[in-house]
C-alpha positions as CSV (number, residue, x, y, z in Angstrom):
1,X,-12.3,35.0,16.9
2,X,-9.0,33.8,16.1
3,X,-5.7,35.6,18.6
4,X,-3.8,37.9,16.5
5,X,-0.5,35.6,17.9
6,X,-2.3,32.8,16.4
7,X,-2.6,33.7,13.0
8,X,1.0,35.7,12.9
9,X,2.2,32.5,14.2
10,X,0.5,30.2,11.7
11,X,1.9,32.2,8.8
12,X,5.0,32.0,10.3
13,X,4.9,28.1,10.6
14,X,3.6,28.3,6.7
15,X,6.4,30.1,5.8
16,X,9.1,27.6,7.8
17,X,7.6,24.8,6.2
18,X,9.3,25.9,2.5
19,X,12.7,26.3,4.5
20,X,12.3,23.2,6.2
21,X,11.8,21.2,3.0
22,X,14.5,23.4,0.9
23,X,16.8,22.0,4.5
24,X,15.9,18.8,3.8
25,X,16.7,18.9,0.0
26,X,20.3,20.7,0.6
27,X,20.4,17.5,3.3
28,X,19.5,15.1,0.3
29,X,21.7,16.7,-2.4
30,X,24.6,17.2,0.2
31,X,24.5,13.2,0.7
32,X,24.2,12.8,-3.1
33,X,27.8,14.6,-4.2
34,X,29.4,13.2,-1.3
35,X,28.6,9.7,-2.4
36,X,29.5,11.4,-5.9
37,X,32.7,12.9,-4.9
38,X,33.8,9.5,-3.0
39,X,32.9,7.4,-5.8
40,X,34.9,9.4,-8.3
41,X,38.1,9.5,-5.9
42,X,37.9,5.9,-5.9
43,X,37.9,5.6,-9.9
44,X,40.9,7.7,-9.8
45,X,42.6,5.4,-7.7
46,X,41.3,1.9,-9.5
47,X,42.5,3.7,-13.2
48,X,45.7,3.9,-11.3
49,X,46.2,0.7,-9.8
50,X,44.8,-1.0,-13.0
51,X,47.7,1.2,-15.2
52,X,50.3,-0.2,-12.8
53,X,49.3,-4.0,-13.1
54,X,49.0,-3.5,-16.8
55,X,52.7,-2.0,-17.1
56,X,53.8,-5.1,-15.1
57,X,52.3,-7.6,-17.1
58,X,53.7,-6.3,-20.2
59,X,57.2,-6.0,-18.5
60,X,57.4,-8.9,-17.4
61,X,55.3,-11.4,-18.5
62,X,54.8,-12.4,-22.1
63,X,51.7,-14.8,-21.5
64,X,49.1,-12.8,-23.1
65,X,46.7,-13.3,-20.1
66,X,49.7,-12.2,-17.7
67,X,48.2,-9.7,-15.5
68,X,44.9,-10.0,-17.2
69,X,42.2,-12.0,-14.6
70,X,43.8,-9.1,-11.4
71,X,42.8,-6.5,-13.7
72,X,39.1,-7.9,-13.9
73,X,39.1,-8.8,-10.7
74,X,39.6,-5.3,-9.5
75,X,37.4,-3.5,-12.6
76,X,34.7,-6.0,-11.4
77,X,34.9,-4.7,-7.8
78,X,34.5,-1.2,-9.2
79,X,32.2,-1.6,-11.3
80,X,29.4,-2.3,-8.4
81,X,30.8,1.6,-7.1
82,X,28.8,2.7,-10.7
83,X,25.3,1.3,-10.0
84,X,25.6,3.2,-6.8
85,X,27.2,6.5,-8.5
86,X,23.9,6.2,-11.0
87,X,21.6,5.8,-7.9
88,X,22.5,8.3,-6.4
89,X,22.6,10.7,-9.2
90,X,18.7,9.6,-9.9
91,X,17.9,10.6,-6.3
92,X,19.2,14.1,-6.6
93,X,17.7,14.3,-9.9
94,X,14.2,13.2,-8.4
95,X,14.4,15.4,-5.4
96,X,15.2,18.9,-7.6
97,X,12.1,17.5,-9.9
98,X,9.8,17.3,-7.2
99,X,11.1,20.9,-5.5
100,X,10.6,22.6,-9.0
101,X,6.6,22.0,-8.8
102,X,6.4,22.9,-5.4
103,X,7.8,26.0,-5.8
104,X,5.8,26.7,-8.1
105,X,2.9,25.8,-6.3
106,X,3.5,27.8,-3.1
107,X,4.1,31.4,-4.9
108,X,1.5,30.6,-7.9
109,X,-1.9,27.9,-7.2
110,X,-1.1,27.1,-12.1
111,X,2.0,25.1,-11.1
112,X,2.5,22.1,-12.1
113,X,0.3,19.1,-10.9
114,X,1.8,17.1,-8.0
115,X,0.9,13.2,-6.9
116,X,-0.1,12.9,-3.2
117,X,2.7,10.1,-3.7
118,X,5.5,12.3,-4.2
119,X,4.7,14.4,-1.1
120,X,4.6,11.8,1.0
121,X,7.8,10.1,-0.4
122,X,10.0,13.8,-0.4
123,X,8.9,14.1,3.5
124,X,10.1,10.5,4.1
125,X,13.3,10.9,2.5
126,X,13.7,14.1,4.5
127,X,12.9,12.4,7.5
128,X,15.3,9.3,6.7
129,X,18.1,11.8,7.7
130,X,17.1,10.2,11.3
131,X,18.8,6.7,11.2
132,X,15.9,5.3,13.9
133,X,12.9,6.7,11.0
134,X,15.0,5.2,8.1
135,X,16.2,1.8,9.7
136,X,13.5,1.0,12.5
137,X,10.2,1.8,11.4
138,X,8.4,-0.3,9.1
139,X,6.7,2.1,6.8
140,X,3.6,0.9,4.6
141,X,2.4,2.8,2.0
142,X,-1.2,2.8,0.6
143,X,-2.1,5.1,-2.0
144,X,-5.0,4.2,-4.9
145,X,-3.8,4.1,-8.5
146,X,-6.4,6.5,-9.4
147,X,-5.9,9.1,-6.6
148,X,-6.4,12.3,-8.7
149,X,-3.2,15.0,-9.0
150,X,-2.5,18.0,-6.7
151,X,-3.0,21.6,-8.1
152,X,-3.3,23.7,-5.1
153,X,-2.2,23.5,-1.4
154,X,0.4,20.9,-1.4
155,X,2.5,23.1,0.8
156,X,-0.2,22.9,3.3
157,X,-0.3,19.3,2.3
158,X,3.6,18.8,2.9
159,X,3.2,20.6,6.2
160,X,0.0,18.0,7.7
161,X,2.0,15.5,6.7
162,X,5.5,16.1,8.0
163,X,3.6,17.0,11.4
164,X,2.0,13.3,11.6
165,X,5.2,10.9,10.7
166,X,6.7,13.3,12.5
167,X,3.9,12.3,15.4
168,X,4.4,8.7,14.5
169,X,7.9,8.6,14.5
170,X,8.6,10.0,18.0
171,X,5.5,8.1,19.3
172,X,7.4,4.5,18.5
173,X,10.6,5.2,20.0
174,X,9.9,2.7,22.7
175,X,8.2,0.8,20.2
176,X,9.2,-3.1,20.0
177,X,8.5,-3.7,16.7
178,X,7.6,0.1,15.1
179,X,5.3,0.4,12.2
180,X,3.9,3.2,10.6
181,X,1.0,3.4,7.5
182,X,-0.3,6.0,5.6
183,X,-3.2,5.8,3.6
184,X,-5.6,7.4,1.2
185,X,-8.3,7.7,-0.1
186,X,-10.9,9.8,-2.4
187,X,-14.0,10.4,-2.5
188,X,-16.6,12.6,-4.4
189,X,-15.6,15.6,-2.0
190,X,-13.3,14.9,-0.1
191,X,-9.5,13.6,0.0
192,X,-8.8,11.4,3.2
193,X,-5.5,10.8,4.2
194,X,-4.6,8.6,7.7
195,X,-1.1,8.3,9.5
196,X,-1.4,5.4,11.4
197,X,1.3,3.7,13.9
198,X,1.6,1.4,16.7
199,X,3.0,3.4,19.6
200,X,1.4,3.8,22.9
201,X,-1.0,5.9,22.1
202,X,-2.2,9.0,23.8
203,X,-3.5,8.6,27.5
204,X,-7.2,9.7,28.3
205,X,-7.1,13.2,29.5
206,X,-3.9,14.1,27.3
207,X,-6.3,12.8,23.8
208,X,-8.7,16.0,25.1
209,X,-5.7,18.1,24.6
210,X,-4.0,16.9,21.9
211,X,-5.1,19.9,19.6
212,X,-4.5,22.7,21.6
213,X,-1.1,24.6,21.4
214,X,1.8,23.8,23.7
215,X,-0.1,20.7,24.6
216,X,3.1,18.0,24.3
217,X,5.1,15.3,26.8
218,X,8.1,15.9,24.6
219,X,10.9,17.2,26.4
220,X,11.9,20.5,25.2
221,X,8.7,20.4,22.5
222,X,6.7,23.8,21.8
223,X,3.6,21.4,21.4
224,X,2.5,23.4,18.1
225,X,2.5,20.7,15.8
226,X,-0.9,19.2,15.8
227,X,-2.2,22.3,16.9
228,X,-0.6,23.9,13.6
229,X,-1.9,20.9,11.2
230,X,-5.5,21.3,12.6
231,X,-5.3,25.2,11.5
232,X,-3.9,23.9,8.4
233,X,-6.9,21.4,7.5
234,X,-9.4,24.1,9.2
235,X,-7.6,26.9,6.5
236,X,-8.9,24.5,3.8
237,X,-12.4,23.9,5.1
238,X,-11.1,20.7,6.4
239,X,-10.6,18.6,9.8
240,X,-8.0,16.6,11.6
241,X,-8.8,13.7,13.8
242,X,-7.6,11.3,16.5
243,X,-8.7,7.8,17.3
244,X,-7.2,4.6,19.1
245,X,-8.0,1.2,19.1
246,X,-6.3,-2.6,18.8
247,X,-3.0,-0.9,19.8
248,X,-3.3,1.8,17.1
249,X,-3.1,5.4,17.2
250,X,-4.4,6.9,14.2
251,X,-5.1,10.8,12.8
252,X,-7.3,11.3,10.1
253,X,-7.2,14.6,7.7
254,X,-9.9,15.3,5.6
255,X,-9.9,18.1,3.2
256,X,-12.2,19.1,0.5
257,X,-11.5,18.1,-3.2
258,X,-12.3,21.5,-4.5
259,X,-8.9,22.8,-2.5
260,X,-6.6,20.6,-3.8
261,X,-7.7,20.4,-7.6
């Protein structure tokens, strides 16, 4: 019989996960106007600069391309500041499309459909706020064309998922070239989705324990995480599973079709 801590505690770590992702969007959007702001102070300054080389040329020069080939010189060095200005506008605009569904989701199961895609890719641009994730890890992605959409528990999903690259990530610190992949998969009950990575790996006796709570060699770490995910897949009539081999370290979730559709 599940520990009246246990469950209080796992609707408590339910409830995080929303803040955690809304964190991690205010993160995203934050990054976004600042990029904004900076590009729009240099403008300023190039409208200026390109005023005062235009006044000169006409003040003193009476060559007709007097003053012109400095003026695209420096509008041509501007000019790359826009695709980045429009790049960084999408992002923010793709992050608040992605958050809109998921709210949805989490207070009413009739949102809007959600790809297993865009989970995973919102939790890795949350977790690119670490330069070592977004810099040193090779991440490869694998994800069918005709993986079917999300209707119901992609909160739960975006919590399983953020606990394994989460995992993954501190597992190749040491790492000497750090990889991670996430696959998927579906079949006719079930959607299987594996975070593999080639740390270490787990030691004998600790793989036994890997599940239970406050079971961790992190310094400073609750050890609640995988404990936490495997209540998650369990919640949804599902599993979570470890395995090693060939260097890898791999967890496995499993969950039934009828939950997520």
């Amino acid at each position: 019989m599940t520990m009246d801590w246990e469950a209080a505690f796992f609707q408590q770590y339910q409830d995080a996960c929303v803040g955690r992702l809304l964190r991690g969007i205010i993160h995203n959007l934050n990054g976004a106007n600042q990029a904004f702001a900076l590009q729009a102070a240099l403008f300023k300054t190039m409208f200026a600069q390109a005023d005062k080389l235009l006044v000169e040329a006409m003040e003193s020069c009476f060559n007709p391309d007097c003053g012109v080939i400095p003026v695209r010189e420096l509008l041509a060095k501007r000019a790359v500041m826009v695709e980045q200005m429009e790049d960084k506008v999408s992002t923010s605009q793709r992050i608040v499309n992605r958050i809109l569904p998921l709210a949805q989701l989490y207070w009413n199961d009739q949102g809007e459909p959600m790809s297993l895609a865009a989970i995973v890719e919102l939790e890795m641009e949350i977790m690119s706020a670490d330069s070592f994730f977004k810099h040193k890890i090779d991440k490869r992605l694998d994800f069918p064309p005709d993986l079917p959409l999300l209707r119901r528990r992609c909160v739960e999903m975006h919590t399983m998922i953020h606990v394994l690259l989460d995992n993954a990530a501190y597992a190749l610190r040491g790492a000497v070239a750090p990889w991670l992949s996430l696959s998927a998969r579906c079949g006719d009950e079930a959607l299987v989705v594996t975070v593999t990575d080639s740390g270490p790996g787990i030691d004998a006796e600790m793989a036994t324990w890997v599940f239970e709570p406050f079971c961790s060699t992190r310094d400073g770490a609750l050890g609640v995480g995988l404990f936490l995910a495997k209540k998650t897949a369990a919640a949804m009539g599902g599993r979570i599973e470890y395995s090693a081999a060939d260097g890898q370290t791999s967890f496995t979730v499993t969950v039934p079709l009828q939950e997520v559709l």
